[in-house]
N, C-alpha and C positions, 0 to 999 in steps of 0.2 A: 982776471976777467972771467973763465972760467966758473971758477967757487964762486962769486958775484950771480951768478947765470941760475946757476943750481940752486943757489940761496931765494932766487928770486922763482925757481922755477917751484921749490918749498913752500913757501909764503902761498903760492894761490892755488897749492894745494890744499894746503890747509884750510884756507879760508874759502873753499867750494864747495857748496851747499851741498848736505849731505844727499845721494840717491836713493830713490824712494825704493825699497825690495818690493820684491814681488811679493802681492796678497797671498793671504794664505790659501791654501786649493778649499776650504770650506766655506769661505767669506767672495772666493770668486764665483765658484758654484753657482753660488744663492745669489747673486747680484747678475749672472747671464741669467740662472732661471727666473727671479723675478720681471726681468726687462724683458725674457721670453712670455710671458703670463700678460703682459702689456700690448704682444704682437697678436698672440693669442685670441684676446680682447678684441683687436681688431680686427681678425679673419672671424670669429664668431658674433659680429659685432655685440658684445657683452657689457653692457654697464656694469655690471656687477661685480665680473672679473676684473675689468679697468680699476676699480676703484679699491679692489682686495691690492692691485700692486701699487697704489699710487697714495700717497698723505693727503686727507683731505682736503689742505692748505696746497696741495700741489698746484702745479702750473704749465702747460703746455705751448710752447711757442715756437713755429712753423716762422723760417724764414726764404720767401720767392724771390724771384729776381725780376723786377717792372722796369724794364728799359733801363738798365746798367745799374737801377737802383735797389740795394737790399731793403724790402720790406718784413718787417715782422708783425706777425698776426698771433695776438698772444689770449689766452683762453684759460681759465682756472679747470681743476682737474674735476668737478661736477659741470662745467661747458663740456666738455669734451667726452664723458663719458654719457650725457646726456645725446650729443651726437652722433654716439655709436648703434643709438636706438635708431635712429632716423634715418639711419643709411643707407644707401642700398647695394647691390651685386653684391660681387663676391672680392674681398681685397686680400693681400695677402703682401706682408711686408716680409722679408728675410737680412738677417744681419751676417756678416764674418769678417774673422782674425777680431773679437773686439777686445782692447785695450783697456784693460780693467785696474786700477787705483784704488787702496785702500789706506786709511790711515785713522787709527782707533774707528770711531761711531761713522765715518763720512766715507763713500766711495765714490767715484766717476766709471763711468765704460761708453768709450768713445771706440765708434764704429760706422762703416759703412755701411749704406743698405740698397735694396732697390723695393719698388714697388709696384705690388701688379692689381689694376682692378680689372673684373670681368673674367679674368686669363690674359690679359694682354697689360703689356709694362707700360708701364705709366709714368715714373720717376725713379730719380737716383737720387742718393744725398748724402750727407753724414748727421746720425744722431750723436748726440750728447745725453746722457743721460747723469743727473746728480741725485745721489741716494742716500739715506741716513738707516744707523741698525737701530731698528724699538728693540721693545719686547719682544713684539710677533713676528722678529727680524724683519731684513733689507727690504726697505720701500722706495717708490720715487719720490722725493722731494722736486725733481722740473726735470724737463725734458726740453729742448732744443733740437731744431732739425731743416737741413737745407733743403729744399726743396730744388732741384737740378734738370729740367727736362732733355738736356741736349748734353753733349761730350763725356754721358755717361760710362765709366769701365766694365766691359763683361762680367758679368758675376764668377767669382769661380766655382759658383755652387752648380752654373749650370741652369739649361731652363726649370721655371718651376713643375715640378709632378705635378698631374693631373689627375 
């Protein structure tokens, strides 16, 4: 019964899809500072900048919560940077611990954030960010993001500097 147990405890080892390692530190780097250059973007509201980190084919989609129902509000990556023109205050997103996935040309970096416009917090969420390497290296290919006004967690970064 034993050797039965073992044999059996083998079998689904073997057959457990392998774990993905961790990126390399030059391929994470570039994939925090690009999605940094996108936050960037949006405290200097920058078109310009938005669209040096993002695929022109890119895609942005913001999802709220309308009385228990998830809504998504999805936007190509010239809506979005065309928005940045027309904004106003002052906004300032911050991310941490993000969770960064590479494998050959494609990566993800999935992360918490909050967000403050004016100086005062406005939301919390989690982004998703999907990236592909060019030539000119790690861009956005789509970004995802919850939008959360309430049962937000303290940041551990702390209030934003002013």
């Amino acid at each position: 019964m034993l050797l039965a147990w073992i044999a059996l405890v083998q079998l689904a080892v073997a057959q457990s899809p392998p774990q993905a390692a961790a990126p390399p530190a030059v391929d994470r780097d570039a994939i925090v500072a690009v999605v940094q250059k996108f936050f960037d973007a949006i405290e200097k509201r920058d078109p310009a900048l938005a669209k040096q980190a993002m695929l022109p084919e890119g895609q942005v989609v913001a999802v709220s919560d309308q009385n228990g129902t998830p809504v998504p509000r999805a936007r190509t990556a010239q809506q979005f940077a065309d928005g940045l023109a027309s904004a106003t205050g002052d906004s300032l997103e911050r991310m941490w611990n993000p969770d960064v996935r590479v494998q050959g040309g494609i990566g993800t970096l999935w992360t918490r954030y909050d967000f403050h416009r004016g100086g005062t917090f406005s939301h919390c969420g989690v982004d998703a960010f999907n990236l592909v390497k060019t030539a000119d290296g790690w861009r956005i290919a789509s970004v995802m993001y919850t939008i959360e006004r309430t049962n937000c967690p303290p940041s551990p970064l702390g209030p934003p500097k002013k």
